[in-house]
N, C-alpha and C positions, 0 to 999 in steps of 0.2 A: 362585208363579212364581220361577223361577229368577233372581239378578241376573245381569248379564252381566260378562263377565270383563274385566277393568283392564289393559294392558298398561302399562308404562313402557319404550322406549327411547331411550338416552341414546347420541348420535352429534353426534361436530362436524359432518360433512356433512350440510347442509342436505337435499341431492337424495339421501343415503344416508335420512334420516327420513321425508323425503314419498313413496319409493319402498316402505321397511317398510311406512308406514301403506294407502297402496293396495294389497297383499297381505293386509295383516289383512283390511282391509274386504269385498275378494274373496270372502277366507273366510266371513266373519259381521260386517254391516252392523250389530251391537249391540257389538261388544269397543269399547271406550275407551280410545283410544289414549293415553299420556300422552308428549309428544314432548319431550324436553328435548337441549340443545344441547351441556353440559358438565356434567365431575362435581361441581362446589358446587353449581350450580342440582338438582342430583337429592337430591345430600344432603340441602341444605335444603325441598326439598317432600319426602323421607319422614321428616326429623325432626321440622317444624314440620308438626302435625295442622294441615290446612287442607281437605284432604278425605278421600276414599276410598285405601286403599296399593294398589297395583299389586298384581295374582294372581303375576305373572311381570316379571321385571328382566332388560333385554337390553342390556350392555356393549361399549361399543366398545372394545377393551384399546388401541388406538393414538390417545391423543388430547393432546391442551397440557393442560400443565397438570398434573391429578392425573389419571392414565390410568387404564384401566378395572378394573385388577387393584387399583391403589392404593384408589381407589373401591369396591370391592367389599371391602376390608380394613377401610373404614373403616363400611359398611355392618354387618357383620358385628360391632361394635361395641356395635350396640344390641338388646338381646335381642327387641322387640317387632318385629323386622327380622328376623329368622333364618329365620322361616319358608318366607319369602320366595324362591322358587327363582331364581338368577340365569343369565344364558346368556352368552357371552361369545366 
């Protein structure tokens, strides 16, 4: 059996994250959504193994803080990360 696929997106707006994840679900009631708010919180859940890494990484380039490009620069960083296709 197939596992189901992990998304991660990373948006300061709250109603922009609860709006993505009701579209994913739409599609396929099995993706995992992983919903983060800002780009340290996303960092440190894909630096520090604590679970499963997201199939796909979806940035929000306009945010406080470290923005979504910066974010993705520093992602790209870690070679066990690369794989990792980002959207932005």
């Amino acid at each position: 059996m197939k596992r189901p696929l992990n998304i991660m997106f990373v948006d300061d707006s709250q109603s922009d994250r609860e709006l993505f994840e009701r579209a994913v679900k739409a599609i396929d009631e099995s993706i995992k959504c992983i919903l983060v708010e800002e780009s340290y919180s996303a960092l440190a859940y894909l630096t520090i193994p604590l679970g499963t890494l997201p199939d796909f990484i979806f940035l929000d380039i306009n945010m406080p803080g470290m923005n979504g490009l910066e974010c993705l620069h520093e992602i790209k960083k870690y070679g066990e990360l690369q794989h990792i296709p980002e959207i932005g």
